[in-house]
C-alpha positions as CSV (number, residue, x, y, z in Angstrom):
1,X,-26.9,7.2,9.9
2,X,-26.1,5.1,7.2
3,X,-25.2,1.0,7.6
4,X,-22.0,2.0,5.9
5,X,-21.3,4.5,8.4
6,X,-22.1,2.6,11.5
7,X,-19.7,0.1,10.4
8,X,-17.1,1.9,9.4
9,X,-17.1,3.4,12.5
10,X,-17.3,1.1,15.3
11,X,-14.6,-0.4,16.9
12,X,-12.3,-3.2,15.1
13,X,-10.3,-6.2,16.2
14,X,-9.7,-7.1,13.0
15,X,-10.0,-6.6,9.6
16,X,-12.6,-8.9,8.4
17,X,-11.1,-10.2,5.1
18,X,-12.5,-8.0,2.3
19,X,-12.2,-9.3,-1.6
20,X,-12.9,-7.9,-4.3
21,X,-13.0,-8.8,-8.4
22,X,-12.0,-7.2,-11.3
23,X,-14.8,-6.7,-13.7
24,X,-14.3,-8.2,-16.8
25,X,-13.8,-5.7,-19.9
26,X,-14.0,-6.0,-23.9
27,X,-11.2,-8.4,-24.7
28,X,-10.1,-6.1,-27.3
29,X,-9.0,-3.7,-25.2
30,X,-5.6,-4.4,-24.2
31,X,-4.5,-4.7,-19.9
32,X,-1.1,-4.5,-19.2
33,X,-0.6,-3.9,-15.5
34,X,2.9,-2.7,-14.8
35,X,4.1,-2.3,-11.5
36,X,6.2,0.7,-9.8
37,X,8.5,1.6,-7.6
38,X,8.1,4.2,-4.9
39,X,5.8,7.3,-5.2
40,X,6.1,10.9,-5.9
41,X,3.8,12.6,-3.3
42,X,3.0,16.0,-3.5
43,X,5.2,18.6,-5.1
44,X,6.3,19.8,-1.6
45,X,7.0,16.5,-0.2
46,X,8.4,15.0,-3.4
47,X,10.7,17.7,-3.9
48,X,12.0,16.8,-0.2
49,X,12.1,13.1,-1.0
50,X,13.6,13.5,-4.5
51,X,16.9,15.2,-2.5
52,X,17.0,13.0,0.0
53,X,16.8,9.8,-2.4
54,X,14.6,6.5,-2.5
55,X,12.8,5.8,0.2
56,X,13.6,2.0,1.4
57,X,10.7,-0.2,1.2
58,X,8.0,-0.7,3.6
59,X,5.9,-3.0,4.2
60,X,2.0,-2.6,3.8
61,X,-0.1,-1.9,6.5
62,X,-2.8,-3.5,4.5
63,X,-2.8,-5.2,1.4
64,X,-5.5,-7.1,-0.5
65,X,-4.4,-10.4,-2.5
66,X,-6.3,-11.9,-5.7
67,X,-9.5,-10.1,-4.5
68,X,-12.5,-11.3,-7.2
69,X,-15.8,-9.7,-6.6
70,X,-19.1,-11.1,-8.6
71,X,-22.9,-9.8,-8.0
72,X,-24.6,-12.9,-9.7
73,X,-23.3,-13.8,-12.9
74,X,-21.2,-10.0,-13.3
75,X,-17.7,-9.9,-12.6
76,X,-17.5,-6.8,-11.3
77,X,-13.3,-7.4,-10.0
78,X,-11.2,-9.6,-11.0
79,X,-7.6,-10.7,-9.5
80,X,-6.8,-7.1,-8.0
81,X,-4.4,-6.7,-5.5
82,X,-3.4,-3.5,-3.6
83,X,-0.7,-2.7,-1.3
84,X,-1.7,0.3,0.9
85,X,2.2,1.5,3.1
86,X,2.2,3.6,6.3
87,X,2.5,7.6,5.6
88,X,1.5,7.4,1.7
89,X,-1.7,8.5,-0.7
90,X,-2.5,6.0,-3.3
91,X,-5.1,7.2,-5.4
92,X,-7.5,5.3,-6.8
93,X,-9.0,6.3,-10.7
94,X,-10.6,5.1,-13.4
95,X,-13.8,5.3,-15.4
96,X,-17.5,5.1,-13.8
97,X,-18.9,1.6,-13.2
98,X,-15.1,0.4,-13.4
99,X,-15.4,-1.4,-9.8
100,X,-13.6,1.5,-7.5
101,X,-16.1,1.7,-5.0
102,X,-16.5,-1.9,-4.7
103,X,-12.8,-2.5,-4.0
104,X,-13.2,0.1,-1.2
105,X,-15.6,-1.8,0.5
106,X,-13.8,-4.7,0.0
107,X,-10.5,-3.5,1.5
108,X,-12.6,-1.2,4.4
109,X,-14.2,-4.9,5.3
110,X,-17.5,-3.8,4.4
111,X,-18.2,-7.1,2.3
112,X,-17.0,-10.2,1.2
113,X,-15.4,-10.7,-1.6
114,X,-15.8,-13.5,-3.8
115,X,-12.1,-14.7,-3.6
116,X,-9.3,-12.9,-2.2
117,X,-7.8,-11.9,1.0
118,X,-7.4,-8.9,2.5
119,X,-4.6,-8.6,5.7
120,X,-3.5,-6.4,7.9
121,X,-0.2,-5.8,9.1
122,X,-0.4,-2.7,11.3
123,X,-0.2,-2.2,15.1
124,X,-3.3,-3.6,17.5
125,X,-5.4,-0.5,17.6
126,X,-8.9,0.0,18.7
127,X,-9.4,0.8,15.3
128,X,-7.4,-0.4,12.3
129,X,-9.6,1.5,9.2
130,X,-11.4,4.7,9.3
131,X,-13.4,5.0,6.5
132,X,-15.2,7.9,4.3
133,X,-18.3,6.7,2.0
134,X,-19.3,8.2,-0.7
135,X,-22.1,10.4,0.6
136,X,-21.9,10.7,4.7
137,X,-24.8,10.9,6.5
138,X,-24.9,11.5,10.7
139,X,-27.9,11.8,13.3
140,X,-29.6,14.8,12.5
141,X,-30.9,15.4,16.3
142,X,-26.6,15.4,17.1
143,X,-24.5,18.7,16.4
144,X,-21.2,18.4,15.0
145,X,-19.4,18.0,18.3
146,X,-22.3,15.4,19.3
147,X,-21.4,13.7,16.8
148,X,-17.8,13.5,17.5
149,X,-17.9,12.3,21.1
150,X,-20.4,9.4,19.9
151,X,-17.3,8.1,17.4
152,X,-14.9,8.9,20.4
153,X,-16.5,7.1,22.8
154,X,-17.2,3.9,20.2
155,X,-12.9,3.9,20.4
156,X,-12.9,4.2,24.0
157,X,-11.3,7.5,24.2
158,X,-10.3,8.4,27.7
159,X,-11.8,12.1,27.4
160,X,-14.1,11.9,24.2
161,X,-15.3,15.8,24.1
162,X,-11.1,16.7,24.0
163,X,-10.8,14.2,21.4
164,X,-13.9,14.8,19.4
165,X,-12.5,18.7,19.1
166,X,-9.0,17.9,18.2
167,X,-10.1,16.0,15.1
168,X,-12.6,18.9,14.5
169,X,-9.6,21.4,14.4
170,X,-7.8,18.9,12.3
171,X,-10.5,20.0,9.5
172,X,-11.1,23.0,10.0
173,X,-14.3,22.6,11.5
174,X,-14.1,24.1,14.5
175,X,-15.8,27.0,14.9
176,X,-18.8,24.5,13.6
177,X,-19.1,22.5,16.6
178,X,-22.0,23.5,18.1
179,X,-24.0,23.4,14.3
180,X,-26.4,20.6,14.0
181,X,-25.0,17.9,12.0
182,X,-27.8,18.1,9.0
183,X,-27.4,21.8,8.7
184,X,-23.9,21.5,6.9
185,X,-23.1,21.9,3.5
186,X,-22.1,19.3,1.1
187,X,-18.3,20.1,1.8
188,X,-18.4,20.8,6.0
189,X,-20.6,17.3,5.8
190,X,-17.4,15.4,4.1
191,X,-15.2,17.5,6.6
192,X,-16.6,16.0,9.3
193,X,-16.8,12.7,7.6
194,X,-12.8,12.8,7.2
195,X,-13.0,13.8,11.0
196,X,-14.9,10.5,12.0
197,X,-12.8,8.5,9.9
198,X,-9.5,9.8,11.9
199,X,-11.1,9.2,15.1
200,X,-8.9,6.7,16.9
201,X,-6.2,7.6,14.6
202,X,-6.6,4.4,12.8
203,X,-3.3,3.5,10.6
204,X,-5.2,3.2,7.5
205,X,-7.9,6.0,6.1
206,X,-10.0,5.3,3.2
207,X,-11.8,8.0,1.5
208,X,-14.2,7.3,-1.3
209,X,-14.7,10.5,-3.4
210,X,-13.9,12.4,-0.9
211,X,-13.9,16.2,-3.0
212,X,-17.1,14.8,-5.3
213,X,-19.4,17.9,-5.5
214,X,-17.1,20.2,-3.9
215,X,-16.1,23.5,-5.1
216,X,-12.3,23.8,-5.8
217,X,-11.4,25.5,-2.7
218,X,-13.0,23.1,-0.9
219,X,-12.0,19.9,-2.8
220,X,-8.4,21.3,-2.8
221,X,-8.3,21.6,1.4
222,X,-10.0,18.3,1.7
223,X,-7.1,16.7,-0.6
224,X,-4.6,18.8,1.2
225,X,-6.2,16.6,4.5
226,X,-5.5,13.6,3.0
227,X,-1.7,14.6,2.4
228,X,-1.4,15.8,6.0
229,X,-2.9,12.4,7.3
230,X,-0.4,10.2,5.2
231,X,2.3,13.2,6.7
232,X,1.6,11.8,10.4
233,X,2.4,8.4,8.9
234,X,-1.1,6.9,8.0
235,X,-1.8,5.1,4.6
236,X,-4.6,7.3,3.0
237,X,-6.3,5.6,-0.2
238,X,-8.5,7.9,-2.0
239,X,-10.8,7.3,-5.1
240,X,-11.5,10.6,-7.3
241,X,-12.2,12.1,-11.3
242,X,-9.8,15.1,-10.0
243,X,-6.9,14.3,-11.9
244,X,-5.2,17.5,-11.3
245,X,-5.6,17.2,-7.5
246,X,-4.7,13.7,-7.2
247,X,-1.4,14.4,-9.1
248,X,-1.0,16.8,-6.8
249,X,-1.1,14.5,-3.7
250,X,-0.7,11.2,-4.5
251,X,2.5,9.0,-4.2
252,X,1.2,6.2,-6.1
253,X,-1.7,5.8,-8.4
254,X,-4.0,2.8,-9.3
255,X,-5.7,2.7,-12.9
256,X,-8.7,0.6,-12.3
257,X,-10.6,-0.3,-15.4
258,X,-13.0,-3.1,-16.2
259,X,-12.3,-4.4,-13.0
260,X,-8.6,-4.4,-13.2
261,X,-5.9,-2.7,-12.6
262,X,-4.5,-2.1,-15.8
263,X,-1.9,0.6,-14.3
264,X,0.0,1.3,-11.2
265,X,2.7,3.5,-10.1
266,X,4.0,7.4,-9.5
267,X,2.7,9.8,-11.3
268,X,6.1,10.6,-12.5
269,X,6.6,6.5,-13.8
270,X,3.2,6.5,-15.4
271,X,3.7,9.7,-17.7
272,X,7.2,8.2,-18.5
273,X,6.1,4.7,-19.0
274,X,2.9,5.9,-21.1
275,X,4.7,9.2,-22.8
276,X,2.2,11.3,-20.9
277,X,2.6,14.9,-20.1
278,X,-0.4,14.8,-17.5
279,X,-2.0,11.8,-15.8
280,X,-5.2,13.2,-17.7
281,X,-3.3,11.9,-20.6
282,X,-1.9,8.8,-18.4
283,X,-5.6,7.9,-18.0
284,X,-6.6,8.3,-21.6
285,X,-4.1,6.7,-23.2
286,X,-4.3,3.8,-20.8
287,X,-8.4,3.7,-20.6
288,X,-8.3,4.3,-25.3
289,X,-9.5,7.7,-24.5
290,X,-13.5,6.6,-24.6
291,X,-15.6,9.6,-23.3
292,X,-18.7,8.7,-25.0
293,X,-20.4,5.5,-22.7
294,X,-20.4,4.5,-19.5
295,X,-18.3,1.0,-18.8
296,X,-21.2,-1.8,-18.0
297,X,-20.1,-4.8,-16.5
298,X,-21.2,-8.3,-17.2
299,X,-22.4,-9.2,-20.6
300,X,-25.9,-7.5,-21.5
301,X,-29.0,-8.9,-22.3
C-alpha cells in the first residue's frame, strides 16, 4: 500500500498542523475572493433546508488558517484558508496544476506546509480524518473484507470483521467481500477506498477525485456517498472536474486557482454573484475561460 494510504489510515491523536500555499498566478488575471454564507446541498436536501430557513452557523470541525505551501522557489499556495463544518460537502475545483491536491494533503496532515495552521475542533476520536488519495492502492495478498478488518483493528474496533462489513454495505460493496483487493475495478477500488476512509467514523472525510475515471453511474453513486456521509453529520471535502455532479451535492464550493481561492460560496451565491446559469459557467467566468494550457506554477526557465 501506498505511504499516503498507510498514513491516512492509522490512528490519530491529533491533527498534525497541515499548511498549505496558494500558487502564485499571472498578475493580470484578476482574484477577488468573496465569501458566502451557508450552502445549498443537494437538490433534495436543499429543497428541505430552503423551507425550513437558514441554517445557524456552526463552527468548523477543521479549518486551515493562512496555509502557504512552496516546493523550492514555486509557490504552489498561497494564504488559503478553509473552513470544513460538521454534516456539509465543500467541493473543491479548479484548473489542473492549480494546488488542489496539495491543499488536501495539507489539511489531511500529510505534510507541512510552509506557513499556516491547520486545527481541529471536533470530538477526541480515534481518528479525526479519513482520507481518500487520488489513486488507492491495498495489499494485494488481502481480499476486500481483509482489508477492512486491518483498518478496523488500526482504530481499535471492538469486533473489527462486524465493522469492516458495515462500512462495506455502506458502499455497496458487499457482495465483494471475499474478492481479492487487486482484482477490482477502477470504481469498486475507490469504493472501498471511501470505505477505509469511514472506518472509525472519523468527523471529517477527505476525498481527492474521488469519481476520476469512473463511468457516470459509478461516479454518480460514489458522489451520492459523499452526500450520505455529510447526511450522518460528517464534513466531506471533495476535489473533482464533475461540475454537474458537484453542483449536485455540494453545499459550498471552493474555486482554487493559481494557488488561491479566488471564489467561495453556494452554488446558488456563485451563479448570482458571477451571473452564471451553471457553475460550468461560474468556473469559466471566474478562471477567464482558458481551455487551451495547463496552469504552471513558479516562474519558468
Amino acid at each position: 500500500m501506498t505511504d499516503e494510504l498507510s498514513q491516512s489510515t492509522s490512528p490519530r491523536s491529533s491533527v498534525s498542523p497541515a499548511e498549505s500555499a496558494p500558487e502564485s498566478g499571472p498578475e493580470s488575471k484578476p482574484k477577488p475572493e468573496s465569501e458566502s454564507g451557508s450552502g445549498s446541498g443537494s437538490e433534495s436536501r436543499s429543497k428541505s433546508e430552503s423551507e425550513s430557513g437558514p441554517e445557524p452557523a456552526q463552527t468548523p470541525v477543521l479549518e486551515a488558517t493562512g496555509l502557504d505551501h512552496d516546493y523550492g522557489a514555486v509557490s504552489v499556495l498561497e494564504d488559503v484558508s478553509v473552513s470544513l463544518r460538521p454534516g456539509t460537502v465543500t467541493a473543491l475545483i479548479g484548473p489542473n496544476g492549480s494546488g488542489k491536491t496539495t491543499l488536501i494533503r495539507a489539511l489531511a496532515g500529510l505534510h507541512e506546509p510552509t506557513a499556516g495552521t491547520v486545527t481541529y475542533h471536533g470530538p477526541d476520536t480515534a481518528r479525526q480524518i479519513g482520507y481518500l488519495p487520488q489513486q488507492p492502492s491495498f495489499r494485494p495478498d488481502f481480499s476486500v473484507i481483509e482489508t477492512l478488518r486491518f483498518y478496523a483493528s488500526l482504530v481499535g474496533a471492538a469486533n473489527p470483521e462486524a465493522t469492516a462489513r458495515a462500512h462495506l454495505d455502506r458502499v455497496g460493496l458487499g457482495d465483494a467481500a471475499s474478492r481479492p483487493a487487486d482484482a477490482l475495478s477502477g470504481g469498486m477500488t475507490r469504493l472501498l477506498g471511501i470505505a477505509q476512509a469511514t472506518i472509525g467514523d472519523p468527523p471529517v472525510i477527505i476525498l481527492d477525485e474521488p469519481g476520476s475515471g469512473l463511468d457516470p453511474g459509478m461516479s454518480m453513486h460514489v458522489f451520492d456517498i459523499a452526500a450520505e456521509l455529510a447526511a450522518d453529520g460528517m464534513a466531506v471535502l471533495l476535489s473533482s472536474h464533475d461540475l454537474e455532479l458537484v453542483e449536485r451535492v455540494a453545499d459550498d464550493v471552493l474555486l482554487l486557482d493559481d494557488g488561491q481561492i479566488i471564489q467561495r460560496g453556494s452554488t446558488a451565491d456563485l451563479k448570482n454573484r458571477l451571473d452564471a446559469d451553471s457553475l460550468w459557467d461560474v468556473y469559466r467566468n471566474a478562471t477567464g475561460g482558458d481551455t487551451d494550457t495547463v496552469t504552471v506554477q513558479g516562474e519558468s526557465a
